[in-house]
LUMZA-687388 format. One record per residue (C-alpha): x, y, z. Coordinates in steps of 0.2 Angstrom, whole numbers. Example, Ala and Ser with C-alpha at 12.3 -4.5 7.8 and 13.67 -1.06 7.14 Angstrom:
+-------+-------+-------+
|     u |     v |     w |
+-------+-------+-------+
|    62 |   -22 |    39 |
|    68 |    -5 |    36 |
+-------+-------+-------+
END
This chain:
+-------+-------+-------+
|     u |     v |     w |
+-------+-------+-------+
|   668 |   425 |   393 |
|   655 |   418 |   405 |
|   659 |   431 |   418 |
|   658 |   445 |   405 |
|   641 |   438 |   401 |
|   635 |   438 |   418 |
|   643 |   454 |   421 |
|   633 |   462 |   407 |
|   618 |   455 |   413 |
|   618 |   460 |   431 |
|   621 |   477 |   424 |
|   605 |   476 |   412 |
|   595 |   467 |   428 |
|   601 |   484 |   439 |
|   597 |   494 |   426 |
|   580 |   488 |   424 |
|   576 |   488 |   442 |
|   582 |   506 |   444 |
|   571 |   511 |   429 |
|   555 |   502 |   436 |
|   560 |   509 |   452 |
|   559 |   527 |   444 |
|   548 |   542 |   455 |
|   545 |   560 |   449 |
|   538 |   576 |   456 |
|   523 |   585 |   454 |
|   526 |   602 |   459 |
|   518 |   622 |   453 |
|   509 |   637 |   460 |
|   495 |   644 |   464 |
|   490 |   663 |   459 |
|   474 |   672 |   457 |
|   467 |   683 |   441 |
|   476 |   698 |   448 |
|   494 |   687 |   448 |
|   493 |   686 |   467 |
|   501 |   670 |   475 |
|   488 |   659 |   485 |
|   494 |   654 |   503 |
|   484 |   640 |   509 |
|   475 |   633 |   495 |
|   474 |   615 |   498 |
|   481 |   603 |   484 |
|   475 |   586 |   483 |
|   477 |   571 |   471 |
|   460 |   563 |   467 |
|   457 |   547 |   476 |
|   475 |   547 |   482 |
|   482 |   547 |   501 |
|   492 |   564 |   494 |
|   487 |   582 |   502 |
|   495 |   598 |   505 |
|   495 |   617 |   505 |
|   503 |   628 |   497 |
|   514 |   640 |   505 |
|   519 |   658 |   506 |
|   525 |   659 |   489 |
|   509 |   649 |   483 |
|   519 |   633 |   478 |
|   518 |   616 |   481 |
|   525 |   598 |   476 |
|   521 |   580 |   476 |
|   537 |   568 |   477 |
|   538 |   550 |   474 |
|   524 |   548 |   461 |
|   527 |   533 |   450 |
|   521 |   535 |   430 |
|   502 |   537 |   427 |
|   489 |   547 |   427 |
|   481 |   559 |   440 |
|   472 |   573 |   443 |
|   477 |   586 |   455 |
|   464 |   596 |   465 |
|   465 |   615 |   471 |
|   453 |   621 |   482 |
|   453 |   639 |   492 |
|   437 |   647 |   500 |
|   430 |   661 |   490 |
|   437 |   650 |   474 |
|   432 |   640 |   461 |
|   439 |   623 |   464 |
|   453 |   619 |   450 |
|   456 |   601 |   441 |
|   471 |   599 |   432 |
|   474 |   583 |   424 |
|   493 |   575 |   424 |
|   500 |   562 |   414 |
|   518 |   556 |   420 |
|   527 |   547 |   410 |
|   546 |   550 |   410 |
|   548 |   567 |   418 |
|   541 |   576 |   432 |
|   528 |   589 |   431 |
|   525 |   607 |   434 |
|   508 |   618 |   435 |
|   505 |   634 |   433 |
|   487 |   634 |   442 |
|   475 |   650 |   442 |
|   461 |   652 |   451 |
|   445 |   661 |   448 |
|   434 |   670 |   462 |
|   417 |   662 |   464 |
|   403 |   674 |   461 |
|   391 |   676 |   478 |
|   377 |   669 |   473 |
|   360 |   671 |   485 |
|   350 |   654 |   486 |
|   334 |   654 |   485 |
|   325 |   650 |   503 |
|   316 |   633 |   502 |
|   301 |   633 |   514 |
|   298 |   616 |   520 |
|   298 |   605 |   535 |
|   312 |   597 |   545 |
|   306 |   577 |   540 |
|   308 |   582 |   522 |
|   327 |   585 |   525 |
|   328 |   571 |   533 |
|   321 |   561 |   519 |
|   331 |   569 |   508 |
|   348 |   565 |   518 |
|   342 |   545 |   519 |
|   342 |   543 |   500 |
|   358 |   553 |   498 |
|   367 |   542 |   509 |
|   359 |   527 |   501 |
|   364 |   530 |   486 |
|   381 |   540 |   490 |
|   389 |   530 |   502 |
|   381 |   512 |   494 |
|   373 |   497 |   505 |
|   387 |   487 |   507 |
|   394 |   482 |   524 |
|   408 |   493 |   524 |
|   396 |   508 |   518 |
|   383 |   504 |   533 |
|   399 |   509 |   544 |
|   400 |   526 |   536 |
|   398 |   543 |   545 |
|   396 |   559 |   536 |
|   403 |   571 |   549 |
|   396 |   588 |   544 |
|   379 |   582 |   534 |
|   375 |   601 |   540 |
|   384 |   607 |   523 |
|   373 |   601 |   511 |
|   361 |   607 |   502 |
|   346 |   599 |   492 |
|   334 |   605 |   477 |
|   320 |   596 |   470 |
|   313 |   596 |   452 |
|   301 |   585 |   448 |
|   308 |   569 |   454 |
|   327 |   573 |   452 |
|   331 |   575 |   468 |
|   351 |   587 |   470 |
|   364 |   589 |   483 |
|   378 |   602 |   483 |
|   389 |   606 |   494 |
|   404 |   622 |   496 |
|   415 |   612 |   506 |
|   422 |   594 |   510 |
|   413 |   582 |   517 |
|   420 |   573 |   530 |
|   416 |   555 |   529 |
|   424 |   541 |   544 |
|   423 |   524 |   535 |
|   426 |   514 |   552 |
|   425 |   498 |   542 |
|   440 |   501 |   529 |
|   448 |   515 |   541 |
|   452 |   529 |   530 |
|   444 |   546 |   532 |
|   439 |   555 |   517 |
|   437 |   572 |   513 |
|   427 |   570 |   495 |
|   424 |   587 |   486 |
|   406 |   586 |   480 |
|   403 |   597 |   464 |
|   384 |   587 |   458 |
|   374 |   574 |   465 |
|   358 |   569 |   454 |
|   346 |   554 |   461 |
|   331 |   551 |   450 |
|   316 |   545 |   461 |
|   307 |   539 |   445 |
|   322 |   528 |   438 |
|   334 |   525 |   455 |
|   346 |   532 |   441 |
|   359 |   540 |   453 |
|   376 |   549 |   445 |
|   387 |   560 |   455 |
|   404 |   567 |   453 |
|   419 |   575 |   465 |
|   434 |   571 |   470 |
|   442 |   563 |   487 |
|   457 |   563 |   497 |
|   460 |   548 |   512 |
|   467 |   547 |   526 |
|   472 |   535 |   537 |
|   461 |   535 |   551 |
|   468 |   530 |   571 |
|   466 |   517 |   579 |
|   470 |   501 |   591 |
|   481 |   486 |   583 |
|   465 |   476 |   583 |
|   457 |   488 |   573 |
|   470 |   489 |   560 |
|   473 |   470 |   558 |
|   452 |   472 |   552 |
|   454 |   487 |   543 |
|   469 |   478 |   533 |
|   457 |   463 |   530 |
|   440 |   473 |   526 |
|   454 |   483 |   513 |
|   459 |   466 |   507 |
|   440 |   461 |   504 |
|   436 |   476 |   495 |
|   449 |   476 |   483 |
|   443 |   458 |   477 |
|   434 |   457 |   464 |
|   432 |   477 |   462 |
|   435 |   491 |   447 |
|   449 |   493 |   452 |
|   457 |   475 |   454 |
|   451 |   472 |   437 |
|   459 |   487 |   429 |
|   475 |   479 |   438 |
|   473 |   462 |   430 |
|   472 |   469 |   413 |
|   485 |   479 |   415 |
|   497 |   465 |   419 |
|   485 |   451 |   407 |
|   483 |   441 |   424 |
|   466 |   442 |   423 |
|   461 |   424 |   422 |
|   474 |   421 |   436 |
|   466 |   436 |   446 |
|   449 |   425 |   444 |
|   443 |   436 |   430 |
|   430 |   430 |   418 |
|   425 |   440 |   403 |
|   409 |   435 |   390 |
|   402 |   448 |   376 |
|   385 |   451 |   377 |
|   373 |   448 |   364 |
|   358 |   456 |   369 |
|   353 |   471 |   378 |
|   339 |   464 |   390 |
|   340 |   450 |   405 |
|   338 |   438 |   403 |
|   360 |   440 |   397 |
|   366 |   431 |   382 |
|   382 |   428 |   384 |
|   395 |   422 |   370 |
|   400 |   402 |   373 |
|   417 |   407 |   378 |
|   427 |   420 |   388 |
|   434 |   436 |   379 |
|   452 |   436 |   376 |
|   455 |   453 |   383 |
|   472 |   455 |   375 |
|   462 |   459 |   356 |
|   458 |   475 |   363 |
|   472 |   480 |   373 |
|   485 |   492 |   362 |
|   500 |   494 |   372 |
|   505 |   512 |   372 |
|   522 |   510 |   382 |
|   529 |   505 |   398 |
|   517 |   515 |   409 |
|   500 |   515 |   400 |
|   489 |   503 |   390 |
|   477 |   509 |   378 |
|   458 |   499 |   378 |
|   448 |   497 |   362 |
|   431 |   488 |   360 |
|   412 |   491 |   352 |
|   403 |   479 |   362 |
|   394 |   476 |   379 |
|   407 |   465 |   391 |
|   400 |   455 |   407 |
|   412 |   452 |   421 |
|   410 |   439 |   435 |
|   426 |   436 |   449 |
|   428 |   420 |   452 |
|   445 |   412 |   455 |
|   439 |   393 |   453 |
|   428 |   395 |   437 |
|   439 |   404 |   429 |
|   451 |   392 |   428 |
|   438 |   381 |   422 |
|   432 |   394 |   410 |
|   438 |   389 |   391 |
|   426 |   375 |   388 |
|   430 |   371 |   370 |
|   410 |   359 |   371 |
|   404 |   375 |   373 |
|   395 |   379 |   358 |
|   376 |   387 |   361 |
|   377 |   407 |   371 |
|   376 |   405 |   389 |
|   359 |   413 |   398 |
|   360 |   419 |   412 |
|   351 |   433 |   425 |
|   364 |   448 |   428 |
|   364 |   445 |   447 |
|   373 |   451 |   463 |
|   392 |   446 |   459 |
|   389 |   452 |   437 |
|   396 |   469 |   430 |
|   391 |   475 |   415 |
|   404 |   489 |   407 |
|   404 |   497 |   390 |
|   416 |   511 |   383 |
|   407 |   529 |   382 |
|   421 |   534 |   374 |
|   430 |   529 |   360 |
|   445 |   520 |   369 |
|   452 |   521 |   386 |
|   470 |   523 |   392 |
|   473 |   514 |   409 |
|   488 |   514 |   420 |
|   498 |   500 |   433 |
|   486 |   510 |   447 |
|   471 |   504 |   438 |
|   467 |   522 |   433 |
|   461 |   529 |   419 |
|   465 |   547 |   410 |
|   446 |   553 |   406 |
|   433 |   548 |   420 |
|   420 |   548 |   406 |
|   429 |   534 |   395 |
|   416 |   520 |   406 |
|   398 |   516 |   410 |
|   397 |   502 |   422 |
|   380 |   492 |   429 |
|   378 |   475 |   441 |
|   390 |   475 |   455 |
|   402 |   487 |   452 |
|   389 |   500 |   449 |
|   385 |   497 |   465 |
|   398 |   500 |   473 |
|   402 |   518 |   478 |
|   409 |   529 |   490 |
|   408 |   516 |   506 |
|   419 |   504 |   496 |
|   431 |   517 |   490 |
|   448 |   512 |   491 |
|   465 |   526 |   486 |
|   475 |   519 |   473 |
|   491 |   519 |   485 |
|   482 |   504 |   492 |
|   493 |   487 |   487 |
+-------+-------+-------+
END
């Protein structure tokens, strides 16, 4: 009877292995208005290490992609670009993508001198690439490609290609599709939106062993690794500490104790986990208070500045569904303030990164 047992239970073991194990396909075509198959269009999975082109029939596949959510990228000259949102779950996935032709549009010629671009280029990177250490090692390759417009003191940048970006501190090269960039002068409000596909950059053994720690010192602490930590309720042993907020300036209030997450986490299945909650949530990474953290003397609200190492995230949407990547389905579903909305392009991870 005991080896039955154990018989049944290896089996069940394999069985769940295999299943968590479990990758699927993302595959389709591309064709025009007129039914014409696209050769050459570039297909790319947002903030992924995953490119491709289609080929002479206009088809193209992803293999190997675990349950989540992503969202696959098309992009041809003389094209609007295409974003196709995908949800795996237990099956693989199949596009049928259609392109549009991009009207010609003539810009207006902006009459002004050569320090004004430059002006212009220096806020953009500050506010596209960030002013962390890994963003100061940046390099936009082709800064050539964009363009800027002023109106009043909103201050936009557009671009009909990739840049190419060289992050020499993390090693990745990124080609990010930039579709708006908007920088109030008035506010320092900046907001922008695109998509980005990395790859791994060359380099010496010693340059790798510091790419792999700078990677490492990224991920601590970020969006990301918090996402993560939710998804698998380790964030107090991830160094996670959550507090509601009472107030809506700084000085903070902060509730006496930490938020137990798991209130507002639905779980939808074995891939995806729903997030539910109407108020303001402040977010500190630090491994040793938060094991420290559930002070049961703690009775008054904690005050407290916002400061370098505090984030600040509330829903914009009504909830959010989050997957093991740390991803979520509508890019909208957050606003975030303090560090993480700091942090931008410089300090951009792909989600393959483990």
């Amino acid at each position: 009877m005991k080896k039955i047992t154990l018989s049944i239970f290896i089996i069940l073991m394999q069985a769940g292995i295999l299943k968590a194990q479990q990758t699927f396909t993302i595959s389709g075509t591309v064709k025009n208005t007129k039914e014409e198959v696209m050769q050459g269009a570039t297909i790319f999975i947002d903030g992924s290490e995953k490119g491709t082109a289609t080929n002479a029939k206009g088809e193209f596949k992803f293999n190997n992609i675990k349950p989540g959510t992503y969202q696959v990228i098309v992009r041809m000259v003389g094209y609007n670009s295409s974003k196709s949102n995908v949800i795996i779950q237990d099956q693989p996935a199949s596009l049928n993508i259609q392109l549009t032709e991009k009207p010609i549009i003539l810009r207006q010629v902006v009459i002004g001198n050569d320090s004004q671009r430059k002006e212009n280029i220096k806020i953009f990177l500050k506010n596209f690439l960030g002013e962390s250490e890994n963003a100061k090692k940046c390099t936009i390759l082709n800064l050539e490609i964009l363009d800027f417009s002023t109106n009043k003191k909103i201050l936009e940048a557009t671009s009909d290609d990739f840049l190419i970006i060289e992050n020499k501190s993390l090693g990745y090269k990124i080609k990010y599709l930039l579709r708006n960039f908007r920088y109030n002068k008035e506010t320092g409000v900046t907001s922008y939106d695109g998509e980005s596909v990395f790859e791994n950059l060359e380099g010496s053994d010693n340059e790798k062993t510091s790419w792999l720690a700078n990677r490492k010192k990224a991920f601590q602490g970020s969006l990301m690794h918090y996402f993560r930590s939710l998804y698998k309720n380790h964030l107090k042993q991830e160094g996670f500490i959550t507090y509601e907020v009472m107030n809506n300036i700084q000085p903070l209030k902060l509730a006496p104790t930490p938020v137990n997450m798991e209130q507002y986490i639905n779980t939808i299945d074995s891939n995806f986990i729903q997030l539910k909650f109407k108020t303001r949530l402040f977010i500190i990474f630090d491994k040793e208070k938060a094991l420290q953290a559930n002070d049961p003397d703690q009775k008054s609200a904690i005050t407290r500045w916002m400061g370098k190492d505090g984030s600040i995230i509330r829903l914009f949407l009504d909830n959010a569904i989050i997957d093991s990547k740390g991803s979520y389905v509508d890019f909208r579903s957050f606003f975030v303030q303090g560090f993480w909305g700091g942090k931008r392009i410089g300090d951009q991870l792909p989600f393959e990164y483990n």
